[in-house]
C-alpha positions in Angstrom: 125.3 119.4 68.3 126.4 123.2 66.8 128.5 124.7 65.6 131.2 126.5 67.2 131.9 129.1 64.9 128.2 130.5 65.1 128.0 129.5 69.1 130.8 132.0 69.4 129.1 134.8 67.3 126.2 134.6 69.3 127.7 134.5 72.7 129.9 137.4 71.1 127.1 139.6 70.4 125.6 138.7 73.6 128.6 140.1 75.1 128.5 143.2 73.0 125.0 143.9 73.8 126.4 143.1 77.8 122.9 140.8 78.3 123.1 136.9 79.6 121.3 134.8 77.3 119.9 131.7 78.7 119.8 128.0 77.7 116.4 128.6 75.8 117.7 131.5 74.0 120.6 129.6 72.9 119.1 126.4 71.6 116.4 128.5 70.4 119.0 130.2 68.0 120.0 126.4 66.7 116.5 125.9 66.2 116.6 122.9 68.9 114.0 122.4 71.9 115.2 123.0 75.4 115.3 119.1 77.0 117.6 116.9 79.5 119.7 116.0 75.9 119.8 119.1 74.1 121.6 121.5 76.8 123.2 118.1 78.1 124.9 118.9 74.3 125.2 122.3 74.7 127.2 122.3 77.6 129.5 120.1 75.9 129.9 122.2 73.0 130.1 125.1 75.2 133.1 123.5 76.7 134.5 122.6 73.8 134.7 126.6 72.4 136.0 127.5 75.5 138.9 125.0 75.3 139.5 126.7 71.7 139.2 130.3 73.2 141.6 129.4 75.4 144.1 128.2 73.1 143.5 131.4 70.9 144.0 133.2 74.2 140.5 134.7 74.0 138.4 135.1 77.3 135.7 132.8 78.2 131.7 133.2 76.9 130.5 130.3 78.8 129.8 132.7 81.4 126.7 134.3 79.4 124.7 131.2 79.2 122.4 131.0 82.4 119.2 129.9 83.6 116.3 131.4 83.3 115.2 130.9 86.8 118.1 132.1 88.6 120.2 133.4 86.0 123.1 131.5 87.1 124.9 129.1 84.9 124.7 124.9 85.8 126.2 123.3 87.9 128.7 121.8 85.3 130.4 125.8 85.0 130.6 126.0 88.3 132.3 121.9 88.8 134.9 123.3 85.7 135.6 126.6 87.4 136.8 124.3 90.8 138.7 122.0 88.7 140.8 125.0 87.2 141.5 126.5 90.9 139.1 129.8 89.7 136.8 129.1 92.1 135.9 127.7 95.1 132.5 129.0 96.4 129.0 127.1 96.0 127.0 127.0 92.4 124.3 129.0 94.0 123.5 132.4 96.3 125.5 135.5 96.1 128.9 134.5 95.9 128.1 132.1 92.5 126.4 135.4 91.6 129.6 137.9 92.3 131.6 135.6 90.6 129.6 135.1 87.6 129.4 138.9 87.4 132.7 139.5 87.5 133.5 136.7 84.8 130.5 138.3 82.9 132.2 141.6 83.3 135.2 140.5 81.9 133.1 139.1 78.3 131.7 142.3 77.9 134.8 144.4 78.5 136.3 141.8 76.2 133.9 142.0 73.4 133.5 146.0 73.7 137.3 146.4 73.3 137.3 143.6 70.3 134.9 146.1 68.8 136.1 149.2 69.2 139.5 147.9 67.5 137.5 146.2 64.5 135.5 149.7 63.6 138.9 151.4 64.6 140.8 149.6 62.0 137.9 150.0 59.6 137.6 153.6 60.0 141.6 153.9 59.8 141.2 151.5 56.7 138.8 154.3 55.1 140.6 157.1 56.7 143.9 156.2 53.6 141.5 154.5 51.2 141.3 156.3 47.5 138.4 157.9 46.8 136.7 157.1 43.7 137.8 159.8 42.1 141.8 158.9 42.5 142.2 161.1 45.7 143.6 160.2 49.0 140.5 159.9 51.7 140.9 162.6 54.0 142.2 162.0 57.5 139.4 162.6 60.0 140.1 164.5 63.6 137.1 162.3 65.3 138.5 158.9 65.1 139.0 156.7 67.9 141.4 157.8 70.0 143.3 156.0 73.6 144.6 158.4 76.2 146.6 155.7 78.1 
């Protein structure tokens, strides 16, 4: 029904902006109406990135996609986190919510990291370019830098 590649740039900024989007929002983005067939699809598709996330070794998104009246994901997430062993609690009430958070924890922290090296490599990039003028780019003191 969509396509992956821009499913998983959306879900990626999601993550990046650390906010849940919900079905709506997400078909909305595809231009399609929210009905029985459409997030029927989307779920599918949803399922299908994750199976290539996983193979990339990339953490799941699927986590970000939610209701809008409980902000919980459907019932489908939950049945595929129970068939993998990742969980075994009910779809709904607080532990379906602790769980979700921590999954949804794990996106952002994901996506802010995936970030930080992008811009990092960009800025090291720029650090060595040559100027316009022929001259090495100077090296900057306010980089990104990782204590551990």
């Amino acid at each position: 029904m969509v396509d992956l590649d821009r499913l998983e740039r959306v879900l990626t900024a999601a993550a990046l902006d650390r906010q849940p989007l919900t079905y709506g929002q997400v078909l909305a983005y595809f231009e399609r109406q929210v009905t029985r067939i459409t997030v029927g699809a989307l779920c599918r598709d949803l399922g299908r990135l994750e199976q290539a996330r996983e193979a990339r070794g990339l953490p799941e998104l699927a986590c970000l996609v939610v209701r809008k009246a409980d902000r919980l994901p459907g019932e489908g997430y939950f049945v595929s986190l129970r068939e993998e062993g990742a969980y075994a609690g009910p779809s709904q009430g607080p532990e379906a919510k602790a769980c979700l958070r921590r999954r949804q924890e794990a996106a952002f922290g994901w996506a802010a990291e995936a970030e930080r090296r992008r811009t990092g490599k960009a800025a090291a990039a720029a650090e060595t370019s040559v100027s316009l003028s022929g001259r090495p780019g100077r090296p900057t003191t306010h980089g990104p830098c990782r204590t551990s």
